[in-house]
C-alpha positions in Angstrom: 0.0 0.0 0.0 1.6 3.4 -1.0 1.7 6.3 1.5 -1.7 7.9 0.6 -3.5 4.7 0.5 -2.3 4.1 4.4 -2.8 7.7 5.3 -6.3 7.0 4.2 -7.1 3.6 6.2 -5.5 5.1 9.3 -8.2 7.9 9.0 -11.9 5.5 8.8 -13.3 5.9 12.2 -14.6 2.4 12.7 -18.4 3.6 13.0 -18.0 4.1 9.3 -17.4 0.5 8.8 -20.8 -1.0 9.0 -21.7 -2.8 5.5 -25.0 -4.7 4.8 -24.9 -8.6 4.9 -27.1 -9.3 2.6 -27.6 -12.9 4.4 -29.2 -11.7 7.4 -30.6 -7.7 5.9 -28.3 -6.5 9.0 -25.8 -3.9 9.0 -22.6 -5.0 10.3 -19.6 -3.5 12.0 -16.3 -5.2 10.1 -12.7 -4.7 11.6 -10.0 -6.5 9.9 -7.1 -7.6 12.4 -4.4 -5.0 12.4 -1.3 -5.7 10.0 0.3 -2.0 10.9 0.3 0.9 13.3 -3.3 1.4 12.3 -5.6 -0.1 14.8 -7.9 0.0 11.7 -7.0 -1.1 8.6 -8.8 0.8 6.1 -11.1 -1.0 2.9 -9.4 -2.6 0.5 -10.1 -4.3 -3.3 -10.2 -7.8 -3.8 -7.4 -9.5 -5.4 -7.7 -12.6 -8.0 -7.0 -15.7 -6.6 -3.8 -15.9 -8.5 -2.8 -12.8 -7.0 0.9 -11.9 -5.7 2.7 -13.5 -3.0 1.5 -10.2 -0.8 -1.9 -10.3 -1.9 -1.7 -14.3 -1.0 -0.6 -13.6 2.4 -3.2 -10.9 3.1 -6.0 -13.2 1.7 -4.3 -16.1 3.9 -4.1 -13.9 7.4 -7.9 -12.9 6.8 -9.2 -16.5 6.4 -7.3 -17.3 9.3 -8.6 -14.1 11.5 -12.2 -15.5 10.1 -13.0 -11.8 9.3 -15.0 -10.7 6.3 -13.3 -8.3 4.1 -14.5 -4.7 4.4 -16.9 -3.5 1.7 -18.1 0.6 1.6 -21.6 0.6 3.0 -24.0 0.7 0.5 -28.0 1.2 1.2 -30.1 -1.8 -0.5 -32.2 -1.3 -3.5 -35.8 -2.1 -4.1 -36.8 -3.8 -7.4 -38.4 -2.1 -9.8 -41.9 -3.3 -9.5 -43.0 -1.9 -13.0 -42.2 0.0 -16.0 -41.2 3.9 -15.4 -41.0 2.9 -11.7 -38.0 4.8 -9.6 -35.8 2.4 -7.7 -36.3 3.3 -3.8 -34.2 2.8 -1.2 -35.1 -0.7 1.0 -36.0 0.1 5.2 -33.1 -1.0 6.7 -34.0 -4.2 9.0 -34.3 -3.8 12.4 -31.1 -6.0 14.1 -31.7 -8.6 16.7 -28.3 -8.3 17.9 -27.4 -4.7 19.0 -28.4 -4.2 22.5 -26.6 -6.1 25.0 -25.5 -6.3 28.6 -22.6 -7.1 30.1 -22.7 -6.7 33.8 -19.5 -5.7 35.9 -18.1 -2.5 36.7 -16.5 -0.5 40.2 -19.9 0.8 42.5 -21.6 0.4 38.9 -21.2 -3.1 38.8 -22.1 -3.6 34.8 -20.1 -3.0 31.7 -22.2 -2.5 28.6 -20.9 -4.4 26.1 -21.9 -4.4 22.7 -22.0 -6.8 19.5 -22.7 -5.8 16.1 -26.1 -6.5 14.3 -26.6 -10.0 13.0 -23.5 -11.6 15.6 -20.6 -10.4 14.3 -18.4 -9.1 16.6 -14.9 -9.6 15.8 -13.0 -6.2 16.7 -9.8 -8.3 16.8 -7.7 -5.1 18.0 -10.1 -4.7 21.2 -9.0 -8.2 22.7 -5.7 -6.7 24.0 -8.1 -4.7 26.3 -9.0 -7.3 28.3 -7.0 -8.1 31.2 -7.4 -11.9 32.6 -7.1 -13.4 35.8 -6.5 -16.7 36.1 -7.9 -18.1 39.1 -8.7 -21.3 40.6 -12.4 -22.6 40.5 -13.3 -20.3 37.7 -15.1 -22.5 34.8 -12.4 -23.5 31.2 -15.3 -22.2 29.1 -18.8 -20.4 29.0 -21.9 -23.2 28.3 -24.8 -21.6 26.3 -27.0 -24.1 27.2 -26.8 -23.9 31.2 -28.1 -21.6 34.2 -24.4 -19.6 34.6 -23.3 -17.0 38.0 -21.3 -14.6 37.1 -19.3 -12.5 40.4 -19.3 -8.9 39.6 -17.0 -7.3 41.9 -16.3 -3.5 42.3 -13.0 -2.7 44.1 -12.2 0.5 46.1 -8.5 0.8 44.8 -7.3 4.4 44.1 -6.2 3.8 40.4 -6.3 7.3 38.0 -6.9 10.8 38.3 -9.2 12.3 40.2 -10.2 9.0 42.4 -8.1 10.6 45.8 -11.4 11.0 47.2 -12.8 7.4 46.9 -12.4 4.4 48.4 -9.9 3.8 51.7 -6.5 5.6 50.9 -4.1 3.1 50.6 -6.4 0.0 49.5 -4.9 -3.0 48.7 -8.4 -3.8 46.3 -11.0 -5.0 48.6 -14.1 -6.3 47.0 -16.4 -2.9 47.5 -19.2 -4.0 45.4 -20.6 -7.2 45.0 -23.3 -8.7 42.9 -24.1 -12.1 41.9 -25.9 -12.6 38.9 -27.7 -16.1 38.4 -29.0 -16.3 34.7 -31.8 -18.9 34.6 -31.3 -21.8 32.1 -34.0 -20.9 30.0 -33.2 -17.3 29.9 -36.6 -16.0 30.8 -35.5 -14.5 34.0 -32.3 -13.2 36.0 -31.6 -12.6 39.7 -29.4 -10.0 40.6 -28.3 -10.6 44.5 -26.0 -8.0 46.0 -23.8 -8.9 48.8 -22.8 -6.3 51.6 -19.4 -5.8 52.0 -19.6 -5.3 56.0 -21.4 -8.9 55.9 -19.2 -11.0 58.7 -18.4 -13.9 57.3 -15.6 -16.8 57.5 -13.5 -16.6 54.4 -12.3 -20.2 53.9 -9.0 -21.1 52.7 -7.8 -20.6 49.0 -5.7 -21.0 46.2 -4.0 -18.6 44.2 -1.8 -18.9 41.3 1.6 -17.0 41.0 3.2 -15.5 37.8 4.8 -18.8 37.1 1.6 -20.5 37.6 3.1 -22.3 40.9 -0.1 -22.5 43.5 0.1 -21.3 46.6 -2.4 -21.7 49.6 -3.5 -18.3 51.7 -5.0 -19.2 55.2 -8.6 -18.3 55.9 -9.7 -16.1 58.6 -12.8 -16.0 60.6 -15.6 -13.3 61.6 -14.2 -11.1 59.4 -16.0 -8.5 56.8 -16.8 -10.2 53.3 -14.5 -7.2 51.4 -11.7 -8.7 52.7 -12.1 -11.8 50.4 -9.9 -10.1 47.9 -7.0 -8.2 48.5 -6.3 -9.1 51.7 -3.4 -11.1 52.2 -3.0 -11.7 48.4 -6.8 -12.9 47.8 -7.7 -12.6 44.3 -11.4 -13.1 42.9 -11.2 -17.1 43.4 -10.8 -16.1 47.1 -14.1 -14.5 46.4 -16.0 -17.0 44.4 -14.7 -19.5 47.5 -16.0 -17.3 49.6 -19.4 -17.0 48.2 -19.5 -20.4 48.1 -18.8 -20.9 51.6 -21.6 -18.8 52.6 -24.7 -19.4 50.1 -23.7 -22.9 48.7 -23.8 -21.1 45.6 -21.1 -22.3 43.0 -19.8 -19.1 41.2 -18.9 -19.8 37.6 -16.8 -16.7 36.3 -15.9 -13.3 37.8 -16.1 -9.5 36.3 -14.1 -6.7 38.1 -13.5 -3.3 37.3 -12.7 -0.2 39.5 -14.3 3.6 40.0 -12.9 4.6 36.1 -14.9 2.1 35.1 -18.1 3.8 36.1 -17.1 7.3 34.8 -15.8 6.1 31.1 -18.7 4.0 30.8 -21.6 5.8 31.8 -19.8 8.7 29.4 -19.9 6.3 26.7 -23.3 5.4 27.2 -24.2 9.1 26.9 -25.7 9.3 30.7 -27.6 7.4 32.8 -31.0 8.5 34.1 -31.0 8.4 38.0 -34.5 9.7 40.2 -34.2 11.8 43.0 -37.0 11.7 45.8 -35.1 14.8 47.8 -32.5 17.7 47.3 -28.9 16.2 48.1 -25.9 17.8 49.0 -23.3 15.2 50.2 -20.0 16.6 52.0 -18.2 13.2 51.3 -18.9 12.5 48.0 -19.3 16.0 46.7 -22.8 15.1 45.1 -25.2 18.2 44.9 -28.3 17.2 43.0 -31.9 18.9 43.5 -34.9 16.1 43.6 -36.2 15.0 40.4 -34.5 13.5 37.5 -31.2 13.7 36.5 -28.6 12.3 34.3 -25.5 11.2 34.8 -22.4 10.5 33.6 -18.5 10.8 34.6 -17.7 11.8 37.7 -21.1 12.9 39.0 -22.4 9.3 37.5 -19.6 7.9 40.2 -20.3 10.5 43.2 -23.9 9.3 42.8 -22.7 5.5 43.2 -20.6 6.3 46.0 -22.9 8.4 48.5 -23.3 6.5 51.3 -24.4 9.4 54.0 -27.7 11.1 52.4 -29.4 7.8 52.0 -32.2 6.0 53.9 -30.1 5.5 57.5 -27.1 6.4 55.8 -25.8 3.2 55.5 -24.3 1.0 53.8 -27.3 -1.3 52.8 -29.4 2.3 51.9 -26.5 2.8 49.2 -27.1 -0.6 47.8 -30.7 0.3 46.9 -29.6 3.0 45.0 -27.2 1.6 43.3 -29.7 -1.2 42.1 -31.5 2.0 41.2 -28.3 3.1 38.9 -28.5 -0.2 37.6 -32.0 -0.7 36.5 -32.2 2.6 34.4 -28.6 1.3 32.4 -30.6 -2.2 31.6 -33.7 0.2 30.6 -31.8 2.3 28.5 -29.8 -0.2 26.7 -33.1 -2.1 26.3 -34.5 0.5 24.5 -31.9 0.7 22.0 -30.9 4.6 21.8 -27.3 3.7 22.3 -26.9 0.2 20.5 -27.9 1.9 17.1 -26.3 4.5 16.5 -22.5 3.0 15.4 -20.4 5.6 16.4 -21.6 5.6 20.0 -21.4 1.7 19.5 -17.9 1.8 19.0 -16.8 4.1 22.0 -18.9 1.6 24.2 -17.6 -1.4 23.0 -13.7 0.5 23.3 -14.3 1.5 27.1 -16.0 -1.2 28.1 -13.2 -3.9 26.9 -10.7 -1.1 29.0 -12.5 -1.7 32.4 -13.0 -5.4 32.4 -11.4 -8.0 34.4 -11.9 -11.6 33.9 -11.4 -14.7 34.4 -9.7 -16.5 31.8 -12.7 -18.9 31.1 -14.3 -15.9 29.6 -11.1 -13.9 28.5 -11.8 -13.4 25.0 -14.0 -10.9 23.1 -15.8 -14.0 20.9 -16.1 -15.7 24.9 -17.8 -12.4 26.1 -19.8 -11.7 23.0 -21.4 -15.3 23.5 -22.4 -14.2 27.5 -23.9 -10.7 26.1 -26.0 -12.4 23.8 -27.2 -14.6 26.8 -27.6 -11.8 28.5 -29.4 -10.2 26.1 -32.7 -12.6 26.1 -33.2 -11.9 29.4 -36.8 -9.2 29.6 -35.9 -6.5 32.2 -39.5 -6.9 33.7 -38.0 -10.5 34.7 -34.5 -9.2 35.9 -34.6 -9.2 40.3 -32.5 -6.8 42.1 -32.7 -8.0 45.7 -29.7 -7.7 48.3 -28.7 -11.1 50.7 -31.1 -11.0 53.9 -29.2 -10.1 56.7 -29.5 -8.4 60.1 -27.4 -5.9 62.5 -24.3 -7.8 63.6 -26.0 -8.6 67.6 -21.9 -8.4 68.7 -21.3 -4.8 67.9 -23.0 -2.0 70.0 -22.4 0.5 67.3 -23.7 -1.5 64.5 -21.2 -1.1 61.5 -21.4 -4.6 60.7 -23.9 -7.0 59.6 -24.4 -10.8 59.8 -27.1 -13.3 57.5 -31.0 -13.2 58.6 -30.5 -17.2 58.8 -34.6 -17.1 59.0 -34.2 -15.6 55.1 -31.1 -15.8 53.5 -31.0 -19.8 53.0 -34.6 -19.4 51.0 -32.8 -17.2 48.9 -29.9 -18.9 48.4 -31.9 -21.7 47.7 -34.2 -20.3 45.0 -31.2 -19.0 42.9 -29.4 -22.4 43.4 -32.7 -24.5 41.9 -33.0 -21.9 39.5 -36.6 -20.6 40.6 -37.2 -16.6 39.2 -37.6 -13.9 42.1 -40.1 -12.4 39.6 -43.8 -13.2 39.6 -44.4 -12.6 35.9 -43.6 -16.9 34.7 -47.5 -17.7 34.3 -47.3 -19.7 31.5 -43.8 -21.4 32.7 -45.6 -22.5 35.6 -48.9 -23.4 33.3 -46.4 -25.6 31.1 -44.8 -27.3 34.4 -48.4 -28.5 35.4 -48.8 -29.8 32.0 -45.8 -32.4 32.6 -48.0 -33.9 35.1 -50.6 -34.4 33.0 -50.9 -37.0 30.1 -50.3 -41.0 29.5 -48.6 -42.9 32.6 -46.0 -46.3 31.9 -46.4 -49.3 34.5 -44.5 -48.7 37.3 -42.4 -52.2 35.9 -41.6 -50.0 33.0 -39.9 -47.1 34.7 -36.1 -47.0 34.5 -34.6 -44.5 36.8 -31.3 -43.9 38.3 -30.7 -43.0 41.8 -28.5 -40.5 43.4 -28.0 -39.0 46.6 -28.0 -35.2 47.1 -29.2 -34.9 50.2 -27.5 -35.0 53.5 -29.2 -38.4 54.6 -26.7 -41.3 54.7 -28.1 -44.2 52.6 -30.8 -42.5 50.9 -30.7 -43.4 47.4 -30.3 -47.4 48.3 -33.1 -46.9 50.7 -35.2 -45.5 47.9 -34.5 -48.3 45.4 -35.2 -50.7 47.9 -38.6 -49.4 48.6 -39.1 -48.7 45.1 -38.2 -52.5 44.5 -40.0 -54.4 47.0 -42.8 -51.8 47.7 -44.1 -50.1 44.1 -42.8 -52.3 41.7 -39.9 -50.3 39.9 -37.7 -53.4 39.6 -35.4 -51.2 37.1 -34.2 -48.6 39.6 -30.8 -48.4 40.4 -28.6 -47.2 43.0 -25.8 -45.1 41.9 -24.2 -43.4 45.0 -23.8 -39.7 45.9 -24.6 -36.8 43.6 -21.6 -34.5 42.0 -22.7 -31.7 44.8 -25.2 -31.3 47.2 -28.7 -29.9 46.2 -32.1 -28.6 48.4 -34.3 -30.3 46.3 -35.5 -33.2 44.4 -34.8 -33.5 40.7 -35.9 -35.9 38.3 -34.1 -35.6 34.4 -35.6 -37.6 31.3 -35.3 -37.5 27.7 -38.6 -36.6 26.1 -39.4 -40.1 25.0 -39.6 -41.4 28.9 -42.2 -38.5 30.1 -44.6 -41.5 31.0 -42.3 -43.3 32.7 -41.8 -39.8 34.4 -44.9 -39.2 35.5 -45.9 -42.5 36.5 -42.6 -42.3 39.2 -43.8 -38.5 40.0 -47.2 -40.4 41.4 -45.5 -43.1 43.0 -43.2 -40.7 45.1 -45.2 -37.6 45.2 -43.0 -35.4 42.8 -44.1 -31.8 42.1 -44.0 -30.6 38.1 -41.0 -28.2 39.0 -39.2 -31.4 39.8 -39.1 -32.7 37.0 -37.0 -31.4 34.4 -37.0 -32.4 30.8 -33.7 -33.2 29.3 -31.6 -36.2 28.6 -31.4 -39.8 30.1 -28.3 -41.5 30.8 -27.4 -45.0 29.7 -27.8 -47.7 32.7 -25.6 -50.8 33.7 -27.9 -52.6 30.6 -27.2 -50.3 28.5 -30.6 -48.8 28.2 -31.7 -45.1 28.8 -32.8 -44.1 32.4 -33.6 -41.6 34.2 -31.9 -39.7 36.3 -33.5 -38.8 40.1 -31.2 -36.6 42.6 -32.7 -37.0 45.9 -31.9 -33.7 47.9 -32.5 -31.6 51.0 -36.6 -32.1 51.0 -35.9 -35.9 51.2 -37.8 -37.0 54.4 -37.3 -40.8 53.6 -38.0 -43.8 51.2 -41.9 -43.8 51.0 -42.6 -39.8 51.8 -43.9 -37.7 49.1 -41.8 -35.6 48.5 -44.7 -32.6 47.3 -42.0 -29.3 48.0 -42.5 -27.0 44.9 -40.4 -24.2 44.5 -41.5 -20.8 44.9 -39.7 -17.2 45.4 -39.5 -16.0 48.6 -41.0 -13.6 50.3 -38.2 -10.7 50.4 -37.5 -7.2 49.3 -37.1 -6.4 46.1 -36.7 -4.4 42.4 -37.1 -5.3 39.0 -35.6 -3.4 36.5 -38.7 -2.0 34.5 -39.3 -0.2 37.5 -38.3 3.5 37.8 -37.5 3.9 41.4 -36.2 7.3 42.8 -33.3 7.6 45.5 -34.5 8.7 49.3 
């Protein structure tokens, strides 16, 4: 390429780079991988086949890179639908694929991330953005086909300009902000559970890997606050996830982490985010002066908001979760509705700050892994999306209550629900319409059922116990015992292939199996070789021969959804 022709590719902004794909009547933002200074290479002509060696190797590194070549955007055109008749430009289709969440962030706690129309998101020079982490008991890949819980973790460390007045001067990078988001299986709800950093807790021993990749084990520490689980002592976010699973039984699959730039450069990027407030506030600390009513933010007043503690509620910390729940339900509105995800240019910036603020695991470390969580993410209706924050009480230890400890009458149920995968929202009619229908319908002889039997629960001996009684009692003579479950579980599950849904019902009336128990799926192949079910006895297991009727249902607790405007008192 001579001079002028790289003077011009350095130039394209990359919002100018969206062509049509005329498979899918999407636009689509196209980066090649960068062979130069320019992160950008600019358009260039297709060569014949039989082209030169340099042509050959250009062609070669594309086809490698998977990346389309770059076309000038051009606007459809309409047939002609008669003689004399102008040619008019065709409505561009309405893409599918633009608006996406990806939640993570400082006290924001969510990175907007976005992919281009149609699922192409291959901005090769934005994976050097990321920064990884690897950690022990983070998950290899990311599963589109399971329930997934992602850590989002907000740290108070002082990094960049203008932060000397956040977070605790000196901060090794304790985990400020913390939210655990469950996605459901099916996609058709999401539980957002925040987790207070002052909540005493026993951080359990854990692993961390050094720059050689040489393990080494950091001793836990007990009745301490929940922020020390990273940082402290050389925690990193696995000390976290171990953490969390120490406390809710809750297996955390991946980790996001960002710090206080990441909530100015991001709500900049997003162009603001609309915040409600129910009184004047004029916070000494945080430097926030906003009169009631709406505002919105962005930048440093976007982070002041996030970080008042003082002019809330009781002035607590649990006061400044709610509002920043709050912050959070107005960014899933507004990228829901689209204003930002359309218009490429701001696309672009987004896509470039968000990729700057993220930490993760290196089981989702790649922009192709993250693009496959946002559009996961993305199916998810913000009606059906729970903000809710752990149950817990004021620490009974402590005369000046500055810490808190779990509400062991509510927690567990909550813990629970997002563990069995039940929704906190109350808007699943017809899922819970279609889970009585799998009770209803043709039943196999009980002679017929073939079922596998594990134990989940915490009863020595249940699973045999069942078999027996299903044996010698009810006439399943192809049950089989197969020992103890992978993990633990609260309730009874029973997994069959569609094929075997008599056979499933028929053992949901023998043992007294609710329809949420059962879960339609795939059999496993038994000792004979033949498909069988597969029941996990858990927690609700009373014994061989009690029904075992539990249904799941969402607790009874406080809580937001984020279709919900809610303003800030």
């Amino acid at each position: 390429m001579d001079a002028q022709g790289r003077g011009r590719a350095e130039n394209i902004d990359p919002a100018d780079q969206w062509v049509l794909n005329p498979q899918t009547g999407d636009y689509e933002l196209r980066l090649s991988p960068s062979g130069g200074q320019s992160p950008v290479p600019g358009p260039r002509r297709s060569a014949p086949r039989g082209g030169g060696r340099d042509q050959r190797d250009q062609r070669n590194q594309r086809d490698q890179q998977d990346v389309p070549p770059q076309r000038r955007r051009r606007e459809p055109q309409a047939q002609a639908s008669g003689p004399g008749r102008r040619r008019s430009k065709a409505k561009k289709k309405k893409s599918t694929g633009k608006k996406v969440l990806l939640w993570s962030a400082g006290s924001l706690a969510f990175v907007v991330l976005a992919t281009a129309a149609g699922g192409y998101f291959y901005y090769q020079h934005l994976n050097g953005n990321i920064t990884t982490q690897d950690v022990v008991g983070a998950k290899n890949g990311f599963s589109k086909d399971e329930a997934f819980n992602i850590l989002v973790i907000g740290t108070d460390k002082r990094t960049g300009k203008g932060n000397e007045g956040y977070g605790d001067k000196g901060s090794v990078g304790h985990a400020d902000t913390n939210v655990l988001l469950h996605v459901s299986k099916d996609r058709s709800n999401a539980t957002a559970l925040s987790i207070p950093r002052d909540l005493i807790v026993d951080v359990p021993d854990c692993q961390v890997k050094d720059e050689n990749g040489q393990l080494k084990t950091i001793p836990g520490t007990e009745n301490v606050r929940f922020n020390t689980s990273l940082g402290q002592d050389g925690r990193d976010a696995g000390c976290t996830m171990a953490t969390i699973k120490a406390v809710t039984g809750i297996t955390v699959d991946h980790f996001m982490m960002a710090d206080f730039n990441a909530v100015k450069t991001l709500s900049t990027a997003v162009g603001g985010v609309g915040v409600c407030l129910a009184k004047d506030v004029n916070d000494d600390d945080s430097h926030l002066d906003l009169k009631a009513g709406e505002h919105n933010l962005m930048g440093e007043e976007a982070l002041a908001f996030l970080r008042t503690r003082h002019s809330w509620g009781n002035k607590g910390d649990l006061d400044r979760i709610k509002v920043q729940q709050q912050f959070l339900s107005s960014l899933a509105r507004k990228m829901s509705s689209g204003d930002t995800l359309t218009n490429p240019r701001k696309l672009t910036n987004l896509a470039e700050a968000a990729t700057k603020a993220l930490t993760v695991d290196k089981g989702i470390g790649s922009l192709t892994k993250l693009k496959d969580v946002a559009l996961e993410l993305k199916k998810v209706p913000t009606k059906n999306l729970s903000f809710v924050t752990t149950p817990v009480i004021d620490n009974p230890a402590e005369k000046i209550h500055a810490t808190v400890v779990l509400n062991e009458s509510a927690a567990p149920q909550v813990f629970s629900a997002i563990k069995d995968d039940v929704s906190l929202t109350e808007t699943k009619k017809k899922q819970k319409a279609a889970e009585s229908a799998k009770l209803k319908g043709p039943k196999s002889a009980a002679s017929d059922v073939r079922v596998d039997i594990y134990n989940g629960s915490s009863t020595p001996g249940a699973a045999q116990a069942t078999v027996t009684w299903l044996q010698n009692d009810k006439g399943v003579g192809k049950s089989s015992q197969l020992g103890n479950a992978p993990q633990k579980q609260s309730r009874t599950t029973l997994e069959y292939s569609p094929d075997q849904a008599d056979q499933a019902r028929r053992l949901a009336d023998i043992m007294g199996l609710s329809a949420s128990a059962l879960k339609e799926g795939k059999s496993e192949t038994n000792d004979q070789g033949l498909p069988a079910m597969i029941l996990v006895l858990g927690s609700d297991f009373k014994g061989a021969g009690t029904p075992i009727s539990g249904s799941a249902s969402a607790p009874d607790v406080d809580k937001t959804t984020a279709d919900k405007t809610v303003c800030a008192k």
